[in-house]
Phi, psi and omega in degrees: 000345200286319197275343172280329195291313164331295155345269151313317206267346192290285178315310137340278202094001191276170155314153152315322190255019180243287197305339178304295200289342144311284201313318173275329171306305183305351189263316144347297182282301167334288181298340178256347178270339177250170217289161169283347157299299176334288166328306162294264168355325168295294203315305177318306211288295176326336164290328201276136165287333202252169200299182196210136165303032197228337173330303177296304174349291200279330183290337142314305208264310169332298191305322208279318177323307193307302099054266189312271233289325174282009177282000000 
């Protein structure tokens, strides 16, 4: 999660630590809207240091956020 929150606030101007808290809130929200396996699986990948066949993925979704913000 160190590496989404960095991120936002890189993208953002927010604090780290405003950024922290975007970051969980979306996750937040996220996670009450999918089903609960699906909902727990956020939590692993976001916890887990090490990489994943799921990488590219986030690394998409990294992109596309960042993406939203230069706009």
């Amino acid at each position: 999660m160190e590496d989404l929150i960095k991120l936002v606030s890189e993208k953002t101007g927010l604090s780290k630590d405003k950024a922290k808290v975007a970051v969980e809130t979306v996750t937040m929200y996220l996670k009450s809207k999918l089903p609960g396996s699906i909902a727990s699986q956020v939590d692993t990948y976001l916890s887990s240091d090490k990489p994943t066949e799921s990488d590219e993925m986030m690394s998409n979704l990294k992109d596309t956020l960042g993406g939203i913000y230069k706009r």
